[in-house]
Backbone of each chain as ProteinMPNN parsed JSONL, in Angstrom:
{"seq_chain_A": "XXXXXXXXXXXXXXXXXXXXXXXXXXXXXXXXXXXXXXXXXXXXXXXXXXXXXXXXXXXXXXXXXXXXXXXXXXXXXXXXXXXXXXXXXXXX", "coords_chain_A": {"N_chain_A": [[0.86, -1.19, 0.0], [0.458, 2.393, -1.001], [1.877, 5.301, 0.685], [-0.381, 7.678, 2.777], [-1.191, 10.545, 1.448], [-1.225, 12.809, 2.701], [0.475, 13.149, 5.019], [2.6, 13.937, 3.216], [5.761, 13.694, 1.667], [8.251, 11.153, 2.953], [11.379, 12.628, 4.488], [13.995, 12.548, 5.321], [15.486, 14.522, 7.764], [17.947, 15.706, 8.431], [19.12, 15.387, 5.772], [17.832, 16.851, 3.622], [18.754, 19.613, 5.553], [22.009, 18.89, 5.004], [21.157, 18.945, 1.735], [20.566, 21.608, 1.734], [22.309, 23.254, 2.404], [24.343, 23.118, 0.865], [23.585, 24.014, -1.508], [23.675, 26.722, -1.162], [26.267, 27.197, -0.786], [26.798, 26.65, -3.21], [29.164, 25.262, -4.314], [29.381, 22.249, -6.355], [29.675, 19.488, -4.417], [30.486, 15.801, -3.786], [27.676, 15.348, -1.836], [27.738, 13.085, 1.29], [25.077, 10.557, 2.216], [23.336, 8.997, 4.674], [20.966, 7.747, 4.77], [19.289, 6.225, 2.67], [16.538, 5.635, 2.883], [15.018, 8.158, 2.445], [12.664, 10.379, 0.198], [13.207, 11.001, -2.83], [13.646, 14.625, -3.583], [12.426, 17.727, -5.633], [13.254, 19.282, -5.245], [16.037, 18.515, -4.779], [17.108, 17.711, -7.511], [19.633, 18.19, -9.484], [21.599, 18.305, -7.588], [24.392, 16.116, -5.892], [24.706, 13.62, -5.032], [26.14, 11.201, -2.125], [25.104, 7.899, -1.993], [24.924, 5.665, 0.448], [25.536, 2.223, 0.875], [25.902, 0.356, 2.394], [28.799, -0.138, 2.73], [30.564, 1.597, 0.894], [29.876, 4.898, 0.026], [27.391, 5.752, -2.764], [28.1, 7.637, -5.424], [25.231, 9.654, -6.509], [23.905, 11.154, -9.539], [21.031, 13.264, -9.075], [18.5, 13.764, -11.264], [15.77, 14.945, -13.144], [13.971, 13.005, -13.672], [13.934, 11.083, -11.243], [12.687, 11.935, -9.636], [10.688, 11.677, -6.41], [11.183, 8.517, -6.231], [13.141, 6.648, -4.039], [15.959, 7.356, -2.22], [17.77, 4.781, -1.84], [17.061, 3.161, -4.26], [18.953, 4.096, -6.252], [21.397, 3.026, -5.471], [22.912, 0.198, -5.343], [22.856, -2.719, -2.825], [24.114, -5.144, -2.854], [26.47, -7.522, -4.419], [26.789, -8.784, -7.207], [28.946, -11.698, -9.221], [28.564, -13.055, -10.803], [28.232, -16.901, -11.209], [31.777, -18.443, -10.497], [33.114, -20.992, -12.892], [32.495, -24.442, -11.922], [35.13, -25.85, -10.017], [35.583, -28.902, -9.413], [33.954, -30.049, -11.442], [34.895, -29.471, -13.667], [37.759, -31.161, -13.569], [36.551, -33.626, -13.697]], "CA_chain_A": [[0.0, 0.0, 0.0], [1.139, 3.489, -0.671], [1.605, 6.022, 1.767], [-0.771, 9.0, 2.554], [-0.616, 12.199, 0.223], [-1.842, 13.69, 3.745], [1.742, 12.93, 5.261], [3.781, 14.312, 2.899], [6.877, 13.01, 1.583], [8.999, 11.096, 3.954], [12.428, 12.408, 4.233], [15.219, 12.469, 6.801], [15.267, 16.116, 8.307], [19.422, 16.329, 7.601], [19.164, 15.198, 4.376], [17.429, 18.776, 3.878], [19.832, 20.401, 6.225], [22.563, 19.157, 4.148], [21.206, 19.545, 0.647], [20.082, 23.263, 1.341], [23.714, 23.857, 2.557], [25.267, 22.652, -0.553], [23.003, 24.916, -2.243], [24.138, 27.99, -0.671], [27.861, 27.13, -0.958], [27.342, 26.5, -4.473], [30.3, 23.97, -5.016], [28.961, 20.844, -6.77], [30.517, 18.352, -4.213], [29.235, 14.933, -2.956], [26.532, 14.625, 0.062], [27.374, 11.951, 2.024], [23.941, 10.717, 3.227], [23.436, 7.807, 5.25], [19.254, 7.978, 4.189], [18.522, 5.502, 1.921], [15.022, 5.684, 3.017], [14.42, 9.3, 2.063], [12.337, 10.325, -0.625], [13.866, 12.313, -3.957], [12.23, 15.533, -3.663], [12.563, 17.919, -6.467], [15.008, 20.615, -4.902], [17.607, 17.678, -4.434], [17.508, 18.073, -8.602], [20.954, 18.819, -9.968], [22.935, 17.765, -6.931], [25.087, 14.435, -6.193], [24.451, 12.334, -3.17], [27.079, 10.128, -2.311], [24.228, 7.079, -1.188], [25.665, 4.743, 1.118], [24.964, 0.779, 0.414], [26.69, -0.726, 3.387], [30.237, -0.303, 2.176], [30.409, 2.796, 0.801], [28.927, 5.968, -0.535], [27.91, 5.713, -4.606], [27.729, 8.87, -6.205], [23.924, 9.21, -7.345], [23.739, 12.461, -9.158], [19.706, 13.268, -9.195], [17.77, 14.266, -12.368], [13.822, 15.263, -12.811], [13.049, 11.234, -13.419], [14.445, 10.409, -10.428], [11.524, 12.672, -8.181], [9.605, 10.76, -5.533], [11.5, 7.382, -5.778], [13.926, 6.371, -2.685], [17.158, 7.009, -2.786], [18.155, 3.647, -1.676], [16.8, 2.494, -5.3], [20.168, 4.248, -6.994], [23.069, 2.878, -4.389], [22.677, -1.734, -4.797], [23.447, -3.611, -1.786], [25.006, -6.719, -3.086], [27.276, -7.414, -5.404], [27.005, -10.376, -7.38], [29.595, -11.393, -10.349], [28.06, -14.552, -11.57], [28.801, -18.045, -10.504], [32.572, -18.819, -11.401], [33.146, -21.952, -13.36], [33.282, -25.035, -10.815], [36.458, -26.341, -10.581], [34.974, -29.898, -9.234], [33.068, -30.62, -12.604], [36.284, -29.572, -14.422], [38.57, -31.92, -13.087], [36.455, -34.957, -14.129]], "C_chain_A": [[0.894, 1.237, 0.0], [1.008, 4.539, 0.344], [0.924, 7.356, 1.16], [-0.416, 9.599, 2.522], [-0.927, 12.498, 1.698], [-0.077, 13.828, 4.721], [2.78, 13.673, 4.779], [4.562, 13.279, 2.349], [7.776, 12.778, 2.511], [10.717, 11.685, 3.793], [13.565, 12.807, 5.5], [16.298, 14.369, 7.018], [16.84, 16.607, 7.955], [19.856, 16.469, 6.649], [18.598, 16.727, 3.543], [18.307, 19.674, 4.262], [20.962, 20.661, 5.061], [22.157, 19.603, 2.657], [20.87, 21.094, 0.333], [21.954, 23.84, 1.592], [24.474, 23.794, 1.544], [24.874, 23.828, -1.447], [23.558, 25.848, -2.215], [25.225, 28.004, -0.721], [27.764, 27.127, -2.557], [28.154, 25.728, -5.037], [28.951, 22.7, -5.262], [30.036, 19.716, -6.152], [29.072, 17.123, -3.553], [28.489, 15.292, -1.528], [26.396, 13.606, 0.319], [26.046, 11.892, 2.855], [23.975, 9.238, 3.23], [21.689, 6.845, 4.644], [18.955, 7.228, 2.897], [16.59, 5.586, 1.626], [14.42, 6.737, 2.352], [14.357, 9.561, 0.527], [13.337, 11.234, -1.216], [13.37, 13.601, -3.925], [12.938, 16.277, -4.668], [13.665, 19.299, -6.531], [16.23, 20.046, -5.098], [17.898, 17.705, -6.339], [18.832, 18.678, -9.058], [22.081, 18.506, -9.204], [23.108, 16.618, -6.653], [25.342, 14.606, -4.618], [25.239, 11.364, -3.333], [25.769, 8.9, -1.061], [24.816, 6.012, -0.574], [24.723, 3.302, 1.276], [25.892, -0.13, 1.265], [28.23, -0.613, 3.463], [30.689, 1.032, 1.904], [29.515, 3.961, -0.113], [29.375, 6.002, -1.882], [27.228, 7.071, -4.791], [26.245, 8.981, -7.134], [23.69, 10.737, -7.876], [21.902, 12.32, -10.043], [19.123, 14.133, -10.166], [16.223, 14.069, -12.212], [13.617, 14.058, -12.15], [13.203, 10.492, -12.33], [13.49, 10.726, -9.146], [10.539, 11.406, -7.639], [10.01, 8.863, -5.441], [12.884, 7.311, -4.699], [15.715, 6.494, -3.569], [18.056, 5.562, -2.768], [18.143, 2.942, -2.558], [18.262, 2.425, -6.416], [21.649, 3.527, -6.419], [22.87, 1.096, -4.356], [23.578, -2.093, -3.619], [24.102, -4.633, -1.772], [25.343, -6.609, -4.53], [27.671, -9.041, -5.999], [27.989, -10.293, -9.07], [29.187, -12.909, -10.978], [28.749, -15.484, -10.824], [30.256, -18.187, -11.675], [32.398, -20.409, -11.422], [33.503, -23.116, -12.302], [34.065, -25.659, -11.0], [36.485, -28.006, -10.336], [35.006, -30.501, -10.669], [34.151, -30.373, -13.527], [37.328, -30.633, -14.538], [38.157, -33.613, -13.87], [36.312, -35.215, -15.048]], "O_chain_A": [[1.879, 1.311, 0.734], [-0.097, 4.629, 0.879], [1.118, 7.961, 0.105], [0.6, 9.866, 3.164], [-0.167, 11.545, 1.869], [0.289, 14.984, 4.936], [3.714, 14.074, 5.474], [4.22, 12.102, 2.458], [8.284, 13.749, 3.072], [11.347, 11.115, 2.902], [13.397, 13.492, 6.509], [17.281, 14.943, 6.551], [17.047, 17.652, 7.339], [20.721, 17.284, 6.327], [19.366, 17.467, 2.928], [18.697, 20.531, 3.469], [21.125, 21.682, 4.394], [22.745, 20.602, 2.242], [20.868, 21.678, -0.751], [22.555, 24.693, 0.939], [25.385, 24.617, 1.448], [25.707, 24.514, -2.039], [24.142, 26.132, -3.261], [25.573, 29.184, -0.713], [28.709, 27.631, -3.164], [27.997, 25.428, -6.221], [27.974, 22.416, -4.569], [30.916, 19.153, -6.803], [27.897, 17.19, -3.19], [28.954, 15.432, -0.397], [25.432, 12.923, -0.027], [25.753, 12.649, 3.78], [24.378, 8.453, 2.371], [21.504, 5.685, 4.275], [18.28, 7.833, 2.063], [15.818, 5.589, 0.667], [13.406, 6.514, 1.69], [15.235, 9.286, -0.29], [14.093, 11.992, -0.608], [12.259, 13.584, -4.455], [14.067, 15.84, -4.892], [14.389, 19.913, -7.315], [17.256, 20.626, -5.451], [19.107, 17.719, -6.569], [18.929, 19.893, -8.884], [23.223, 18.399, -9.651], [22.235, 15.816, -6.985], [25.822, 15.252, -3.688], [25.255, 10.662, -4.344], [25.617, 9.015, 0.155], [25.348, 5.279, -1.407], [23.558, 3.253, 1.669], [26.488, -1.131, 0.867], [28.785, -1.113, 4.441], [31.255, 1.605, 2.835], [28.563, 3.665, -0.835], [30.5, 6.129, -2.365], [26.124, 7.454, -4.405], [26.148, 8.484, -8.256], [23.354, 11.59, -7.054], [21.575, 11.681, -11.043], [19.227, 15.337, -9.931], [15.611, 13.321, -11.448], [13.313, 13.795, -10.987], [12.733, 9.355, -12.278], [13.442, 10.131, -8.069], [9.908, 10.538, -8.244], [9.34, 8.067, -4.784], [13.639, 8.275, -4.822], [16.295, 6.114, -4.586], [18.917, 5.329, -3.616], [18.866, 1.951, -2.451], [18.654, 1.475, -7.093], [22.745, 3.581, -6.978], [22.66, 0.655, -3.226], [24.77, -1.81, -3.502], [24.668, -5.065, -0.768], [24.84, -5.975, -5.458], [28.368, -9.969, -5.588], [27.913, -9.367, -9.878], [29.942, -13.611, -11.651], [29.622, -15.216, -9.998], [30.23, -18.129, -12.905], [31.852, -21.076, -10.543], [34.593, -23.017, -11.738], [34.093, -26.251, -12.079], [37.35, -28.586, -10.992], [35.877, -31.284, -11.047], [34.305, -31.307, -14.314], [37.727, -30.944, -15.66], [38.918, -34.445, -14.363], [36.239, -36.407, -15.351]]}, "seq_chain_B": "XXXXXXXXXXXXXXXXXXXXXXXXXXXXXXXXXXXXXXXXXXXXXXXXXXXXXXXXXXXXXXXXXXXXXXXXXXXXXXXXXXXXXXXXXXXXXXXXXXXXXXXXXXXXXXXXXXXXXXXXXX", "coords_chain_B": {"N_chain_B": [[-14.521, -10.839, -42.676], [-13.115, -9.24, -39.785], [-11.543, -6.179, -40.024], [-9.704, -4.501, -36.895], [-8.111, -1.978, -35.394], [-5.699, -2.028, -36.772], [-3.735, -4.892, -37.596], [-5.289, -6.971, -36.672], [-7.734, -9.393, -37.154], [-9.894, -10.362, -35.562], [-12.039, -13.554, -35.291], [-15.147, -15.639, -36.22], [-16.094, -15.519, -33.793], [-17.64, -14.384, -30.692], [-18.286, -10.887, -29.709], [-17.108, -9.764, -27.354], [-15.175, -11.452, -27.022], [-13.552, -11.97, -28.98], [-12.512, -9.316, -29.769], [-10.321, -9.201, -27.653], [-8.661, -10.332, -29.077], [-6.961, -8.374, -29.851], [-3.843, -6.429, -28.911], [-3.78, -5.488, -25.935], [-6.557, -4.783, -24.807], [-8.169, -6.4, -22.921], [-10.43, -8.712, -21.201], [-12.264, -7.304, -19.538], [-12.251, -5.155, -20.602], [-13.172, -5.068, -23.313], [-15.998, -6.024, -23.201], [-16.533, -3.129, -22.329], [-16.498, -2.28, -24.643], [-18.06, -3.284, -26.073], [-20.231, -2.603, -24.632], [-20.177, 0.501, -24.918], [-20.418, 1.08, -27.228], [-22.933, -0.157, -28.138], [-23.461, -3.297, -28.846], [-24.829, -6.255, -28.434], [-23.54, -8.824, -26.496], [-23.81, -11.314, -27.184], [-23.644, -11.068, -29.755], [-21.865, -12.038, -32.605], [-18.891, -11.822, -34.464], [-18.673, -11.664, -37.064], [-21.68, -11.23, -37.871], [-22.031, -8.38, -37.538], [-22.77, -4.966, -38.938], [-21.351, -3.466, -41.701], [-21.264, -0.411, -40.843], [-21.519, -1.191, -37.534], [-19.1, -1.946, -37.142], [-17.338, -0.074, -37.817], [-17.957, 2.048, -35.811], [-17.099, 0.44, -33.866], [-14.039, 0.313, -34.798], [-13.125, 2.993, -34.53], [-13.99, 3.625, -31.493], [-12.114, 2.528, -29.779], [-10.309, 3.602, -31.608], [-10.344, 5.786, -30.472], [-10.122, 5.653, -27.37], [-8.214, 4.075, -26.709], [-5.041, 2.782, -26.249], [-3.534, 0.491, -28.121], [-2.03, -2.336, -29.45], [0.599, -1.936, -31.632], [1.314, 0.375, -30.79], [0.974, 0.418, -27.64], [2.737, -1.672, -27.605], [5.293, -0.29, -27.786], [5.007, 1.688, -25.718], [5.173, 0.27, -23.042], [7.603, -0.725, -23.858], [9.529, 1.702, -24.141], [8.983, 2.345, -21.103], [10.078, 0.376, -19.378], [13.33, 1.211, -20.799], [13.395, 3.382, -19.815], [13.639, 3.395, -17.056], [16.091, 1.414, -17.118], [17.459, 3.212, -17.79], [17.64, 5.024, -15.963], [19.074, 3.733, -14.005], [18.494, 2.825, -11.512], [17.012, 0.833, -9.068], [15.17, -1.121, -9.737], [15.717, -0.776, -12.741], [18.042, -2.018, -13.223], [17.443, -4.73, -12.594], [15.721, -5.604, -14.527], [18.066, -5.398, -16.85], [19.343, -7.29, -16.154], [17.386, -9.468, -16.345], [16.061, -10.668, -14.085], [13.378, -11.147, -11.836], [11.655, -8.167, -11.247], [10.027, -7.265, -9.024], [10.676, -7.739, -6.434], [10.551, -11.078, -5.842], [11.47, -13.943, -4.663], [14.509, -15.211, -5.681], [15.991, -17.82, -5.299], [14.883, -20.357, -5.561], [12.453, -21.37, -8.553], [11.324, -18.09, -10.535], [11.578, -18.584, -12.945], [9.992, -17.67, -15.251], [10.989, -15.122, -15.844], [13.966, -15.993, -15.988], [13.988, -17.93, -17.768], [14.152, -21.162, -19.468], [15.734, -23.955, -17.157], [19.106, -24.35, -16.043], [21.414, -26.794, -16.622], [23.631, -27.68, -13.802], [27.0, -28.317, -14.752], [28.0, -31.103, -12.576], [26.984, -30.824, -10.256], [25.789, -32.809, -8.647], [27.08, -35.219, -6.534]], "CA_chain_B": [[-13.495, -10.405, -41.87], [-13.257, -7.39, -39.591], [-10.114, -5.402, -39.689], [-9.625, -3.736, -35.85], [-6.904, -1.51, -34.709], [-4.752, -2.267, -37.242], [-4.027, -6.176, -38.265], [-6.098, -7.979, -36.159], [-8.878, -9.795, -37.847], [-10.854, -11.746, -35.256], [-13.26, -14.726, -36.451], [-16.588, -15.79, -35.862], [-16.798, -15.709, -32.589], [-18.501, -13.376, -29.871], [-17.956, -9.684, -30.39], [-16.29, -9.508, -26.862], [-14.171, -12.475, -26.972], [-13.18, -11.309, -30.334], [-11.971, -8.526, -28.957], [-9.455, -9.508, -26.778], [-7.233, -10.842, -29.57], [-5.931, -7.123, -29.986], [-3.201, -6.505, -27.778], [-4.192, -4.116, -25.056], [-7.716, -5.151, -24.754], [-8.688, -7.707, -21.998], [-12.065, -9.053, -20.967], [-13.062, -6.341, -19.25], [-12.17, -3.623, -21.622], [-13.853, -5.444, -24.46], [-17.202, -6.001, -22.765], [-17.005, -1.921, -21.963], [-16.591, -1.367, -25.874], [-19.636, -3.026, -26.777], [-21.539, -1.513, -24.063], [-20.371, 1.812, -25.269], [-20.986, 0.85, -28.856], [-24.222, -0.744, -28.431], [-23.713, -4.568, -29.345], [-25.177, -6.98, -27.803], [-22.393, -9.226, -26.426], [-23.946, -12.651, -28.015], [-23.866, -11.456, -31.566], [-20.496, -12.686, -33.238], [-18.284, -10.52, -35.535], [-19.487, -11.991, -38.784], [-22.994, -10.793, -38.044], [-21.788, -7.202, -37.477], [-22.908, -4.826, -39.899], [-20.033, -2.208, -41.524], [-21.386, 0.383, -39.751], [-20.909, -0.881, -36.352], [-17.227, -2.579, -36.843], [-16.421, 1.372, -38.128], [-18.12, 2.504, -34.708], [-16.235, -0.045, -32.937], [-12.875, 0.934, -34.546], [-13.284, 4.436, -33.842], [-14.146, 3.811, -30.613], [-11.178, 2.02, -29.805], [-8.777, 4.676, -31.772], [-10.273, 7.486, -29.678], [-9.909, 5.598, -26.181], [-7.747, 3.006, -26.358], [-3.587, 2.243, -26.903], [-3.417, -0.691, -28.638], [-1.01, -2.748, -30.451], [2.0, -1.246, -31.609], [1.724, 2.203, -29.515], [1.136, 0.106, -25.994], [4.072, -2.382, -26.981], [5.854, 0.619, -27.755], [4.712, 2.674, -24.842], [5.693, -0.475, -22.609], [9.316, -0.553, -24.039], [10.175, 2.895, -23.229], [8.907, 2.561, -19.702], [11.558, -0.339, -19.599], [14.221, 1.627, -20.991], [13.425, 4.485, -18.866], [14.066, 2.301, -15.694], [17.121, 0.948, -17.397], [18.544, 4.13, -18.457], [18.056, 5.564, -14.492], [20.513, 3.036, -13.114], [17.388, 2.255, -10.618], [17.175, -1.08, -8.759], [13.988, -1.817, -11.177], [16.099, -0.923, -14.179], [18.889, -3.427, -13.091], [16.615, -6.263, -12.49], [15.543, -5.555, -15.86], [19.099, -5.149, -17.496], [20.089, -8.599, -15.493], [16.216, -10.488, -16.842], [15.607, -11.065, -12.884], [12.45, -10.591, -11.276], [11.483, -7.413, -10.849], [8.988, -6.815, -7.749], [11.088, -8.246, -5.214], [9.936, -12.156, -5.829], [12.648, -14.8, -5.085], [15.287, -15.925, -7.235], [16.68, -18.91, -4.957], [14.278, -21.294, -6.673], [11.814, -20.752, -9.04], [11.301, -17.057, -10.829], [11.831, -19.102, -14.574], [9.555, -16.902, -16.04], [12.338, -14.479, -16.062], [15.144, -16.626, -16.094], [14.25, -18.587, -18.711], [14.208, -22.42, -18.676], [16.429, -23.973, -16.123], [20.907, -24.58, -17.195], [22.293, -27.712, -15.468], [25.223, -27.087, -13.698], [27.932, -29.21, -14.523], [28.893, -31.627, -11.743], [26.393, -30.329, -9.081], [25.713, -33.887, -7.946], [28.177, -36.09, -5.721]], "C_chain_B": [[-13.301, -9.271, -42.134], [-11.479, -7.069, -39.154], [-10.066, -4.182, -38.785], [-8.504, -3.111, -35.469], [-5.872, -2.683, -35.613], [-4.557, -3.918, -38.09], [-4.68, -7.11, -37.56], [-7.384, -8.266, -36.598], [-9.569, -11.226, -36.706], [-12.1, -12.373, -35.601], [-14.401, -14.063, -36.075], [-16.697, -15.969, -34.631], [-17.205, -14.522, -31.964], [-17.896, -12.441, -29.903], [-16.571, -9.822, -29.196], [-14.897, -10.172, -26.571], [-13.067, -12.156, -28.497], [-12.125, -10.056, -30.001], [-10.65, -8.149, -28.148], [-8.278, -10.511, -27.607], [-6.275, -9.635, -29.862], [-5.262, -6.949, -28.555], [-3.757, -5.356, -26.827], [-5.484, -4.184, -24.745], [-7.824, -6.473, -24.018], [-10.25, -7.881, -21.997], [-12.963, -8.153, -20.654], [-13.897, -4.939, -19.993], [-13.191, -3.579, -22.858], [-15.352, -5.618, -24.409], [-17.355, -4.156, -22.521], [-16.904, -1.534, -23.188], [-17.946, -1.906, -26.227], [-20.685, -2.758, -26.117], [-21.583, -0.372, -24.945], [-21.015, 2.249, -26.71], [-22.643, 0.704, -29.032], [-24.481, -1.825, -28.89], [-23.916, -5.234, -28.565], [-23.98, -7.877, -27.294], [-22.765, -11.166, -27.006], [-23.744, -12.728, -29.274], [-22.05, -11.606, -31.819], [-19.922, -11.528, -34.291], [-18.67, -10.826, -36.851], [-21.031, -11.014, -39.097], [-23.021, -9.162, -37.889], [-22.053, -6.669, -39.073], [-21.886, -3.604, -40.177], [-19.782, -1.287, -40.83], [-21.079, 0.075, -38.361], [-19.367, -1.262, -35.94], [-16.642, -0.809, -37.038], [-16.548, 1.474, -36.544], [-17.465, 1.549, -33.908], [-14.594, 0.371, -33.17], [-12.423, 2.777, -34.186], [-13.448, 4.549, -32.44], [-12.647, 3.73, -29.858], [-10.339, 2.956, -29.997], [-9.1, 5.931, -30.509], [-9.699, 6.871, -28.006], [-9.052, 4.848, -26.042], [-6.01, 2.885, -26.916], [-3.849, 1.003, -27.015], [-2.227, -1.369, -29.401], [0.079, -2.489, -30.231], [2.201, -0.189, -30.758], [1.713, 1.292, -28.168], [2.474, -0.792, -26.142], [5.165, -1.687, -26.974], [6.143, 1.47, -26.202], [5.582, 1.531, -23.412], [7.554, -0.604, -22.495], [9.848, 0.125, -23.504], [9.897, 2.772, -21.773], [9.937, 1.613, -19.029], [12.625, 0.235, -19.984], [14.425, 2.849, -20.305], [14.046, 4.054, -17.826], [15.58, 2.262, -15.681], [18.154, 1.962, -17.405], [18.752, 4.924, -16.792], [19.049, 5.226, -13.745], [19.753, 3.034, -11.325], [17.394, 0.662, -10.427], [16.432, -1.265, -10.087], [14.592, -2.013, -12.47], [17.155, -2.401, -14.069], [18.372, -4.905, -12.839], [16.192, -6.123, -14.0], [16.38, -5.781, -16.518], [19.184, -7.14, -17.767], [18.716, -9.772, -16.358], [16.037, -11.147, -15.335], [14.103, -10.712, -13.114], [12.635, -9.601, -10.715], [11.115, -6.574, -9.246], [9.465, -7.343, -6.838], [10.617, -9.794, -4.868], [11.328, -12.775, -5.738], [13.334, -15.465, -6.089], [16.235, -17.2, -6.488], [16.069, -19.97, -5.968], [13.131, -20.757, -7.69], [12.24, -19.642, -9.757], [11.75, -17.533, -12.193], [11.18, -18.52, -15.249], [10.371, -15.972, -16.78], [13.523, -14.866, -16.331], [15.251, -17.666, -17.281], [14.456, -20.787, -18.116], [15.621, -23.114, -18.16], [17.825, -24.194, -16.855], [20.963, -25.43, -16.016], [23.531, -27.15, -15.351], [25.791, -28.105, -13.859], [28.554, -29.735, -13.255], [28.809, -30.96, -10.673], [26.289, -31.322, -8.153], [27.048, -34.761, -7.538], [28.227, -37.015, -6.705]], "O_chain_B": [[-13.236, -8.527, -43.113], [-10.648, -7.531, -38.372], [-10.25, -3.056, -39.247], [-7.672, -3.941, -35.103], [-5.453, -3.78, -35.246], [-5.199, -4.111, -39.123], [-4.558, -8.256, -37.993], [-8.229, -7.385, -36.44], [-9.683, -12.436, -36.9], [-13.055, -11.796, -36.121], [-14.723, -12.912, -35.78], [-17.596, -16.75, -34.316], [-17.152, -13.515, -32.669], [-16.707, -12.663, -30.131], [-15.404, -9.942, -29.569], [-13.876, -9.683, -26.086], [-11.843, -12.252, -28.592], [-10.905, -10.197, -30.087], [-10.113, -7.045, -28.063], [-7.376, -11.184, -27.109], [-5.071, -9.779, -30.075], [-5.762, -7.177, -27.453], [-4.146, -4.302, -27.33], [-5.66, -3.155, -24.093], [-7.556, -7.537, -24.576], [-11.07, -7.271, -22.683], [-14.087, -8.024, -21.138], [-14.934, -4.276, -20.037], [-13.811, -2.615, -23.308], [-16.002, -5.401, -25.432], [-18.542, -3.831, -22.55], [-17.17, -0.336, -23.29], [-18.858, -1.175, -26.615], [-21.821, -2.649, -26.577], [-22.568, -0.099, -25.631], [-21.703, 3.179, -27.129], [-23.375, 1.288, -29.831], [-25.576, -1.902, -29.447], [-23.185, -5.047, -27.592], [-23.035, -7.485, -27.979], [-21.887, -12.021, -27.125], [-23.647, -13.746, -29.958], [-21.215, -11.173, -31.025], [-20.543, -10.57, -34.752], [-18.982, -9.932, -37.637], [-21.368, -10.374, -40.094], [-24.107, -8.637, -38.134], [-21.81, -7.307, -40.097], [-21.55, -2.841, -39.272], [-18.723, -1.037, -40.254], [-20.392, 0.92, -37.787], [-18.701, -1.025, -34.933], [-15.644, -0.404, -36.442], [-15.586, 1.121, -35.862], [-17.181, 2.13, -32.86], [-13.878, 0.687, -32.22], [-11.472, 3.355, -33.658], [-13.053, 5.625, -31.991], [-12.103, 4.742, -29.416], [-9.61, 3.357, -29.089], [-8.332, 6.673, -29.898], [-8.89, 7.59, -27.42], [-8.869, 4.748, -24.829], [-5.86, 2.916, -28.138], [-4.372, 0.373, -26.095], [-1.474, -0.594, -29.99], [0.682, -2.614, -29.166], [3.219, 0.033, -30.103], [2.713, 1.546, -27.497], [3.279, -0.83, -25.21], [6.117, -2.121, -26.326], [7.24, 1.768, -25.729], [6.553, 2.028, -22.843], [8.371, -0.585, -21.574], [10.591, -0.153, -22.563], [10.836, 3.22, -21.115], [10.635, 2.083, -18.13], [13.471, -0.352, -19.31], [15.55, 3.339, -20.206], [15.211, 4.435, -17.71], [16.297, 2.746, -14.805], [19.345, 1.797, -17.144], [19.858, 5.345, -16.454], [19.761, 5.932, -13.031], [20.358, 3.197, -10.265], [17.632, -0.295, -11.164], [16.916, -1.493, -11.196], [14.318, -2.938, -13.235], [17.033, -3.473, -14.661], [18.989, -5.966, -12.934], [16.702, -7.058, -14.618], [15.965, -6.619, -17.318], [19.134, -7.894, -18.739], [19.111, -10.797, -16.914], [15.836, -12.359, -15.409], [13.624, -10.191, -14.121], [13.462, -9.544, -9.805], [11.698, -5.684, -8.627], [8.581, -7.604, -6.022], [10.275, -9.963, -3.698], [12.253, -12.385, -6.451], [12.916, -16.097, -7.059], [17.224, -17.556, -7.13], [16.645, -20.358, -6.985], [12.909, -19.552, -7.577], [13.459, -19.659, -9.928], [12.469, -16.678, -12.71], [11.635, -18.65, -16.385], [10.489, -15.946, -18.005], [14.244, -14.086, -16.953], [16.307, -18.15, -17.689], [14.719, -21.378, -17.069], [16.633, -22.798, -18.784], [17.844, -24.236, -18.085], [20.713, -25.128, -14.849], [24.258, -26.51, -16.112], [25.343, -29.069, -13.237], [29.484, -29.107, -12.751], [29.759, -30.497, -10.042], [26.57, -31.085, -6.978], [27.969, -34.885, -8.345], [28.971, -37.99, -6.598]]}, "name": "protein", "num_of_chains": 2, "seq": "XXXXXXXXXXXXXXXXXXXXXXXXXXXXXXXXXXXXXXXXXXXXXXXXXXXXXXXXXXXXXXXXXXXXXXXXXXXXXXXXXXXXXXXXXXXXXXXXXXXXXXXXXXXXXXXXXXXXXXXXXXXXXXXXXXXXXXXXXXXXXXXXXXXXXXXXXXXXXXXXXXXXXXXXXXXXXXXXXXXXXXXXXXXXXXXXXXXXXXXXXXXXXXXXXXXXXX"}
């Protein structure tokens, strides 16, 4: 179920803090944010969130299409490289 | 034979069942065109007279994506995904399941039918 329009968009009150500060400095550097959870909102437009996926922070930089889905969607948690060849079934 | 939204020519059978061989058109949709139309839903497409197959494809072009524009319209919303570098797009890229459904066993829809592994068994 989606959450109520009456609510608002959820988003993590520093995540704000920092992206208005970035603003006002003007440099285009990363924002480390820990906030996976928090929504895209449409101010965060133009600047780069370094999103943290357990390991470390991936550079997500945020465009229109990106409004209202989580940031947690741009940063993957696991890292898979395919199964290597087994070396068992080789052998025989 | 009636020519609907493009190349679909369904038979002799019931208008709404008929219907539902164009892509984009389900059961439901197809029973709400010949309400809107005015066909009974027992009479068959043969027995249609020119006039109402026009008023059925007209109806259709004005309300309905069909065919080529929805498998179209479909695509891009897939390549949109893809091109975000969004979980959704990467489950897409990869041919996983999308919606968060397991991929330990099962999820062959997506995966395609099963690959033995060489020299899994003892």
């Amino acid at each position: 179920m989606s959450r109520s329009v009456w609510k608002g968009p959820f988003v993590d009150s520093y995540v704000l803090k920092k992206a208005e500060a970035s603003r006002e400095s003007g440099r285009n550097e990363v924002i480390k944010i820990w906030s996976r959870r928090s929504t895209i909102l449409p101010q965060f437009v133009g600047l780069t969130f370094g999103v943290y996926n357990g390991h470390k922070h991936i550079p997500v930089n945020v465009s229109e299409e990106m409004i209202g889905q989580k940031f947690g969607e741009y940063s993957p948690t696991r890292t898979y490289y395919g199964h290597a060849a087994d070396k068992k079934a080789k052998r025989k | 034979m009636a020519r609907i939204a493009g190349v679909n020519i369904p038979t002799a059978k019931r208008v709404p069942i008929a219907l539902t061989y164009i892509t984009g058109i389900g059961n439901s949709s197809a029973q709400a065109i010949c309400e809107a139309v005015g066909i009974d839903a027992s009479r068959r497409v043969n027995e249609l007279s020119d006039a109402e197959v026009l008023a059925v494809r007209e109806h259709i072009d004005a309300n309905y994506t069909v065919e080529g524009d929805l498998r179209r319209d479909v695509q891009m919303n897939v390549k949109r995904l893809m091109d975000l570098g969004c979980y959704r797009g990467l489950r897409h890229r990869r041919n996983l399941p999308v919606r968060g459904q397991r991929t330990h066993t099962n999820a062959r829809t997506r995966k395609g039918p099963a690959k033995a592994i060489a020299g899994k068994k003892k």
